[in-house]
N, C-alpha and C positions, 0 to 999 in steps of 0.2 A: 653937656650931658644933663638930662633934667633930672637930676636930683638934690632935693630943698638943701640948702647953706644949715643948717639944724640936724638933719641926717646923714654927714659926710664921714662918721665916724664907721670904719669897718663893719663894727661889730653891730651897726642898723642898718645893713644894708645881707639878706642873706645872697647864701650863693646862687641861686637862681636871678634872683634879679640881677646882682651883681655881674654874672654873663652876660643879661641883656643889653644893658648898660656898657657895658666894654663893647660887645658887638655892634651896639649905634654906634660908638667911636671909633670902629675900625671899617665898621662901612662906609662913614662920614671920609675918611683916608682915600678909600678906595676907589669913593666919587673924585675924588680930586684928582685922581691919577697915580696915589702914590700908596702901593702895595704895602700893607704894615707887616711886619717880619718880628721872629720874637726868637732868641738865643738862649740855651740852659745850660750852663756849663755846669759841670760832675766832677767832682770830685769826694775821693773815697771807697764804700766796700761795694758790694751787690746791692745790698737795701738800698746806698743811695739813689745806683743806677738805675734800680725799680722805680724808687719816687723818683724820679727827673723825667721817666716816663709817662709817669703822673702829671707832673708838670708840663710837660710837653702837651699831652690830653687837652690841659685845662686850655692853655694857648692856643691850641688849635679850635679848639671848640668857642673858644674869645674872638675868631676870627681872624689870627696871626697865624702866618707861614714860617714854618720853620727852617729855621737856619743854619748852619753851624759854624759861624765866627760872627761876634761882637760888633764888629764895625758897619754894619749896614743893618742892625737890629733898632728895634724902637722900644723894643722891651728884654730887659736883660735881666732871668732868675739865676742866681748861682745857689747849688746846692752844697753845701758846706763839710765837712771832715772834722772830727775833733777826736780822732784815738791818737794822733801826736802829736806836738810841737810843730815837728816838722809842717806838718800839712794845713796847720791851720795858719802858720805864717805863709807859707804856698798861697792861701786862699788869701790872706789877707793882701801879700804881694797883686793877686788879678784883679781882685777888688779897686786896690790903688788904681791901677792902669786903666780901669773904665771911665775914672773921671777925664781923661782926657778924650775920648771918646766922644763924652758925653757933654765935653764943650763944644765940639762938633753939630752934637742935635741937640742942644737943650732939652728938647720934648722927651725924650727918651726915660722910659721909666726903668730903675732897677730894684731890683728885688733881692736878700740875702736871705736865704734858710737853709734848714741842715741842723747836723749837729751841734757846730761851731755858735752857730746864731740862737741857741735852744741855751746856751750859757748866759746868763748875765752879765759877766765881765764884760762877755766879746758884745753880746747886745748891744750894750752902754758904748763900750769902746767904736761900734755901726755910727751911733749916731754920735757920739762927737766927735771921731779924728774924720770919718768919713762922708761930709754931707752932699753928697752929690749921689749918696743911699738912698732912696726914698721910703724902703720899708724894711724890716724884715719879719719871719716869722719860724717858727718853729716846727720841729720832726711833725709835728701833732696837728700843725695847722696848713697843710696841703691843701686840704677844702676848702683852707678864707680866702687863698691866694687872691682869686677873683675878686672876693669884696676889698682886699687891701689895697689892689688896682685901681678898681672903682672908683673908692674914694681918695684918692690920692688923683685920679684925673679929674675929679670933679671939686677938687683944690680943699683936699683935706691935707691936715699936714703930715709930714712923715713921722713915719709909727713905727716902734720898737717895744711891741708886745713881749717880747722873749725878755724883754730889762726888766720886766716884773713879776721872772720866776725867781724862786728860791735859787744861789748855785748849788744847791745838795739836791733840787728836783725833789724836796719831802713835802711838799703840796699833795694835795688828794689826790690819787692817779686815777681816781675814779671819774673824777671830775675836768681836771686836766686831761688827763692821758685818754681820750675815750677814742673808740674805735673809728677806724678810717670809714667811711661809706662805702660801700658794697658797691657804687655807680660811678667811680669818677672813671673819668674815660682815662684811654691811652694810649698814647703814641712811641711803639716798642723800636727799639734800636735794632733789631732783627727781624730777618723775615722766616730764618729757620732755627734759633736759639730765643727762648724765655723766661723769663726771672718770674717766679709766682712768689707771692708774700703769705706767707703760712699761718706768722705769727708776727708782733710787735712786741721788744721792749726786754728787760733783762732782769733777772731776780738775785742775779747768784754776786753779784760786789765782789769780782776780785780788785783786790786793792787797786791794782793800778789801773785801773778803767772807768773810764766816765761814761761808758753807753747806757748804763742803768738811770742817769743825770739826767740826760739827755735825750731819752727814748723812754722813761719809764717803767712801768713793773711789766712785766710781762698778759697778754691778751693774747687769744688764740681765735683767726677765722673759724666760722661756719667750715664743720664738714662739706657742707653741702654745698656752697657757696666757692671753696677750693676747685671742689670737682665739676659743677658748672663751668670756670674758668680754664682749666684743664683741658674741661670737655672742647669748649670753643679754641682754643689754639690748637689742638690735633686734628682739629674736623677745615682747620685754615691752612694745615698745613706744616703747622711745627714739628719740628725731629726731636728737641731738644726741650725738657721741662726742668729748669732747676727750682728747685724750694727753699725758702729764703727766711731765716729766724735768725735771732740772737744764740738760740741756742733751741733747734727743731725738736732735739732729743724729749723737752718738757712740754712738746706740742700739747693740748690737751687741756691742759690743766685750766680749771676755772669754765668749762664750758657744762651745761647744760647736758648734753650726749656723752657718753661715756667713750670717748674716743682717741685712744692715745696714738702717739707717731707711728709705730707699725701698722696698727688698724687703719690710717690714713695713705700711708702708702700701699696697703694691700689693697685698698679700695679705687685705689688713683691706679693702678696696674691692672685693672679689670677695665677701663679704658680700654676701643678697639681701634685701633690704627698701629702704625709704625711709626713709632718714639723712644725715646727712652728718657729716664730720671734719673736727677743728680739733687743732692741737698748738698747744704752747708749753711750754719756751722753748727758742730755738734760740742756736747761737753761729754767730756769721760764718764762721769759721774752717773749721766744718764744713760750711757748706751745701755743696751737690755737684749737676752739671751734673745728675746722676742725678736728685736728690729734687727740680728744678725741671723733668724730664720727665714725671715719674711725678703728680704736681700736678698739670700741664698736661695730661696724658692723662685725667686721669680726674675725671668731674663729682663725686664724693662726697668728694671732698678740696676743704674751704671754699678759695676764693682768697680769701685774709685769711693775710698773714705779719708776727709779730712778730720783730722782728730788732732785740736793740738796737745801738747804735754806742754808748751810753756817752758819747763825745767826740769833734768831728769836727778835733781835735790828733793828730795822729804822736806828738809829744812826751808827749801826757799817756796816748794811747792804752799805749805803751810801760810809762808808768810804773805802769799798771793791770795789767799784765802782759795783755793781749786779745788778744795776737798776730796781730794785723792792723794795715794801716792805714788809713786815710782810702781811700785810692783802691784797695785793694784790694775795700772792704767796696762803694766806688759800682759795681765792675763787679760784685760779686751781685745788688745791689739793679736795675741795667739789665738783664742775664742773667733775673731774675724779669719784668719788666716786657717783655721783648719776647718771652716765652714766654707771659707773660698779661697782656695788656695793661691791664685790668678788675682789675687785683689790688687788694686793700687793705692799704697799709702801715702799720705801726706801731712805735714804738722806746720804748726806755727812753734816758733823756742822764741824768748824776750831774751838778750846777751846783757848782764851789767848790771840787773836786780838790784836793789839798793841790798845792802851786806851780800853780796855773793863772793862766795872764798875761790880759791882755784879750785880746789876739793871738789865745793859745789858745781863749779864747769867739768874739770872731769867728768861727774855726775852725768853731766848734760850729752860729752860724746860718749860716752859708755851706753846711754839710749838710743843714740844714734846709731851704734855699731849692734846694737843689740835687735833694733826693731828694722834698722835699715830700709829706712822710706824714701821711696822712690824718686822725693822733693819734698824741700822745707819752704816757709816763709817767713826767715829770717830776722829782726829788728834788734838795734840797743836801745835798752830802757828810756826812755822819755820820760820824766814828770808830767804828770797831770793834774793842774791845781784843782783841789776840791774832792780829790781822792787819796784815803788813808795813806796810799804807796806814795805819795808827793812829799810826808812828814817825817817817812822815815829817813837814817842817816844815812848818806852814799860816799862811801868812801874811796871809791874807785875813780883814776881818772879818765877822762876821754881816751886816751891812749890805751891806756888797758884793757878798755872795754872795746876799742878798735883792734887791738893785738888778739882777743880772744872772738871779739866776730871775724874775723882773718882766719885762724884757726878752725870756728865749726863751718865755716864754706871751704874751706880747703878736705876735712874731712867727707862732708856731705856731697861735693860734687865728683870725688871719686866715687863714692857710691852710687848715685845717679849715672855717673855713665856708666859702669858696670852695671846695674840694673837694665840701663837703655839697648846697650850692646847685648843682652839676653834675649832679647826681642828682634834681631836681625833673623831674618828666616820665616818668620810667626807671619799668616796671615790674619788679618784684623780688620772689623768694620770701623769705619772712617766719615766721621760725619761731616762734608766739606762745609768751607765756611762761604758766607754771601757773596763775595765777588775776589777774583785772585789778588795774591799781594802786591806790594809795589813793583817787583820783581815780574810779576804778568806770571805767574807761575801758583796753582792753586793751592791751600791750606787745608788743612782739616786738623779734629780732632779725634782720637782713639777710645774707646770704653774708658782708658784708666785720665781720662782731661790731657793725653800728650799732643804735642800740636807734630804734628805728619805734616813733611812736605809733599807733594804728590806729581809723581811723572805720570804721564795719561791723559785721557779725554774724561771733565767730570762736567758734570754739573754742578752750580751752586745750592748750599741748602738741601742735600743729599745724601745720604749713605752711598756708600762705595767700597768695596772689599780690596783690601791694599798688601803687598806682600814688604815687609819691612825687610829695606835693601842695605843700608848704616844706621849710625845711631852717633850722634856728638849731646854733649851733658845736658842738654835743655829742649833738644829737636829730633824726632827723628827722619829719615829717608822713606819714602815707600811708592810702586808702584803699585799699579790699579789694575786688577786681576779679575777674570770675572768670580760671582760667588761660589764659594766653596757647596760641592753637592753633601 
């Protein structure tokens, strides 16, 4: 690659050259006869799924074919997880296993960013237990990927940009944290569902969360720039537009346009085609009478709300720093339900809280029985180093807080299937998914995100009117009717 032994460092090479540069190296492959291939493993929320997309983009536009397993890759980005424990040893277990891969093809470059790699520990931790890493970089640095390619094939050394943030993320985020480009390509994992990024980054610090660390203060897309994007997946063919923040509810803020979450989805639903929208994730704090009129008005806004409560404790809610409480958060959850009566509910609860009494967990199924949502997404508490909740005292042991995550899945999936079994009879549109399951037998999902199995002849990437025939606590039954007059 011709670029000078003096300029091998990422940050002198920009992204544009940076592609060109990769692209001579992959055409130089190509001459030879051997196809270069490039692998992104995901792991974690939606947002990741988006950026890996991202990712994906840049590789293809680098001249690499994409792949989906490691072992015939030449280039290997893994996007990383950091809201558990769990998941960032998960990541750090696949990590391990590429070096053996990677003695295979020496040449093989790899790449670590994400969440995970946006911390310093783990940064540091990249480059010395793992040196068969070449780079990695941060939520923030999607864009350099290319130039940290670059130079790293044109025998710079490997680079761990992310080991020279703060771990509290209290660097400038204006400076740091700046916004993604409006131009990186993408290469989406569907042909009829799509992840749009709305907003970057988080303001609200509940204690036991590192996405604010790690992603920064919060930044809100162009209006305009949203619905451009928007505009082009509906006009390619998309059914499906999810919206993708930390917390969509504070879309807005910090922009130019006076333009908050409802004004954006009222704008995004004046959009002509057959689609529909879905967000997540929201905070209680922010929901407004507004975004549960503008829902209610208008059919291409899925009724399916995720809202988590976290804890149905005052006490623990507090100590989470969620700024709500209990009964503030039941009059949004009633406020949505008597605007839509047909809604579909969903939460996140944390089980284990550092001080959580039993009291407190009662607390928690008493919201459950109270708001009775349709499905939870469950977790016990994990430490977060570098987050307020990692210092406080936990007195609880593993058992107990396995005894009472036992207890809200046993209360909540009788719920859910009661809820589900309410829906035998109901005919409902059905958005199939890309191609049938392993089973040869086609999927879809319902307005409320339920996944339908489907008897019939569909197409994939399709609406379909389905009459719900069973129901078991996670899936329902339905055949494919024609539409209802």
């Amino acid at each position: 690659m011709n670029i000078p032994k003096n300029r091998i460092s990422p940050f002198d090479i920009d992204s544009a050259e940076a592609v060109s540069h990769v692209r001579e190296y992959t055409n130089s492959l190509r001459k030879s006869g051997h196809e270069p291939k490039a692998y992104v493993m995901t792991f974690g929320c939606q947002q990741n799924e988006a950026d890996s997309e991202k990712l994906a983009g840049l590789c293809s536009l680098m001249g690499y074919k994409i792949i989906d397993t490691a072992e015939e890759a030449d280039l290997v980005l893994v996007n990383t997880c950091a809201v558990r424990e769990h998941a960032e040893q998960r990541a750090l277990s696949h990590i391990g296993e590429l070096k053996f891969i990677k003695e295979k093809n020496p040449d093989m470059i790899i790449g670590v960013g994400g969440c995970m790699a946006s911390r310093q520990n783990r940064a540091e931790k990249l480059k010395v237990s793992f040196p068969h890493v070449d780079f990695s970089f941060s939520t923030a640095q999607i864009h350099l990927v290319p130039s940290f390619i670059a130079a790293r094939l044109a025998g710079g050394r490997r680079f761990f940009p992310a080991a020279n943030l703060p771990l509290h993320g209290d660097n400038n985020p204006d400076t740091y944290y700046a916004d993604f480009p409006e131009d990186l390509p993408v290469v989406r994992g569907s042909t009829s569902r799509a992840w749009v990024s709305i907003m970057y980054g988080c303001n609200n610090f509940c204690t036991y969360c590192i996405v604010p660390y790690v992603r920064g203060r919060e930044r809100s897309r162009r209006p305009a720039d949203i619905e451009a994007e928007v505009r082009r997946l509906v006009e390619r063919g998309y059914r499906e537009i999810t919206l993708l923040g930390q917390n969509v509810n504070s879309y807005g803020r910090g922009l130019d346009e006076n333009v908050d979450f409802p004004a954006l989805l009222e704008r995004l639903a004046k959009i002509d085609g057959e689609f529909r929208i879905r967000f997540t994730t929201s905070h209680p704090k922010d929901v407004s009478p507004d975004l549960i009129r503008v829902m209610a008005e208008n059919e291409k806004i899925a009724r399916q709300f995720h809202l988590p409560i976290q804890s149905g404790s005052d006490r623990i809610l507090h100590a989470m720093n969620r700024k709500y409480t209990a009964q503030s958060y039941f009059e949004k959850i009633d406020a949505l339900r008597a605007a839509m009566p047909d809604i579909t509910l969903t939460t996140d609860i944390i089980v284990g809280f550092p001080g959580e009494t039993e009291a407190d967990f009662e607390d928690t199924l008493t919201a459950l029985r109270r708001v009775r949502y349709d499905m939870i997404f469950s977790f016990i508490y994990s430490p977060r180093e570098g987050t307020p909740a990692a210092k406080m005292i936990d007195s609880l042991t593993r058992e107990e807080k396995t005894e009472r995550f036992a207890r809200l899945l046993e209360v909540q999936n009788a719920i859910t299937l009661e809820k589900n079994k309410a829906e035998i009879g109901r005919i409902e549109r059905v958005l199939t998914d890309d191609a049938p399951g392993e089973d040869g037998v086609m999927h879809g999902r319902n307005e409320g995100n339920k996944i339908v199995r489907l008897t019939g002849s569909a197409e994939p990437g399709q609406f379909v009117w389905a009459r719900i025939t069973d129901a078991e606590p996670y899936l329902l039954h339905g055949e494919i009717v024609p539409p209802p007059r």
